[in-house]
C-alpha positions as CSV (number, residue, x, y, z in Angstrom):
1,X,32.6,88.1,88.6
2,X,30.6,90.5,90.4
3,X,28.6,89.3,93.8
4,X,25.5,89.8,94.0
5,X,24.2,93.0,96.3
6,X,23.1,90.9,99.1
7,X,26.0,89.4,99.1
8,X,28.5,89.3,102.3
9,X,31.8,88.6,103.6
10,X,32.2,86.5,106.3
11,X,34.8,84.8,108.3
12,X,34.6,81.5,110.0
13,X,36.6,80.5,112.9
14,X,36.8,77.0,113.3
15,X,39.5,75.1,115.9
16,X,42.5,73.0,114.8
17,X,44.2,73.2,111.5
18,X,42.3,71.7,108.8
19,X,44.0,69.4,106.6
20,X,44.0,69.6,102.5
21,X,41.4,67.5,102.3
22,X,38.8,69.4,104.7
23,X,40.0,72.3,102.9
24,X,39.0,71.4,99.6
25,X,35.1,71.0,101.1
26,X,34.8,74.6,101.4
27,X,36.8,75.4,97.8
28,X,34.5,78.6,97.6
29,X,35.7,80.2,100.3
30,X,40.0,81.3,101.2
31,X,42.0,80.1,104.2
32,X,44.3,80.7,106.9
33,X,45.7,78.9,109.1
34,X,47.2,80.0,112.6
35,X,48.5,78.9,115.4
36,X,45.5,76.8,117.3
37,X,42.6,77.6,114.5
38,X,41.7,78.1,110.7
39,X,40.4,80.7,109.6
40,X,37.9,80.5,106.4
41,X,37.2,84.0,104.5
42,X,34.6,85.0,101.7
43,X,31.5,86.6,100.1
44,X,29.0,84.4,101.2
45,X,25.8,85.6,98.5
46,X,22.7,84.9,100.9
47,X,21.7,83.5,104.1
48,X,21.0,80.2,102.8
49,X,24.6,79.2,101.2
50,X,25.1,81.0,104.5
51,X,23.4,78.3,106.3
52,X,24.6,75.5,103.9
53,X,28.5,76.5,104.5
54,X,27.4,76.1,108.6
55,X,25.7,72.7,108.3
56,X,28.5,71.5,106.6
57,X,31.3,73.0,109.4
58,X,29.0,70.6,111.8
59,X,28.7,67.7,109.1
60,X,32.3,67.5,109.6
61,X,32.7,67.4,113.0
62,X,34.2,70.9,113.4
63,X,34.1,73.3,116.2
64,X,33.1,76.4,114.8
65,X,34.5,78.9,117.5
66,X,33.4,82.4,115.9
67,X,31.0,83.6,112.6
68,X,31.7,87.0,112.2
69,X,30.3,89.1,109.1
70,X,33.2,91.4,108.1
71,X,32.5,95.1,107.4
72,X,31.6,96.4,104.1
């Protein structure tokens, strides 16, 4: 599937490792975990599942130490 044009990639730092199950709330975008934080990783396709992805890092109680849109 092909994003849409206005789509973006982002990458969402949030603090602590995040288990299976907090995982599986954000199932559209990849993870990493390392040492002290998890990393989350995708095309996000507009500002408002932008927003959406954001109000749920916060519905969860996570600290959300970087938002960073990755180049190109």
């Amino acid at each position: 599937m092909v994003p849409p044009m206005d789509a973006s990639a982002y990458e969402f730092r949030i603090r602590g490792r995040l288990s299976a199950t907090v995982l599986a709330r954000f199932d559209m975008l990849k993870s990493d975990a390392e040492r002290v934080e998890t990393v989350l990783h995708g095309t996000v396709r507009d500002q408002a599942e932008l927003h959406r992805i954001i109000e749920r890092v916060q519905a969860l109680g996570l600290e959300l130490v970087e938002l960073r849109q990755l180049p190109g």
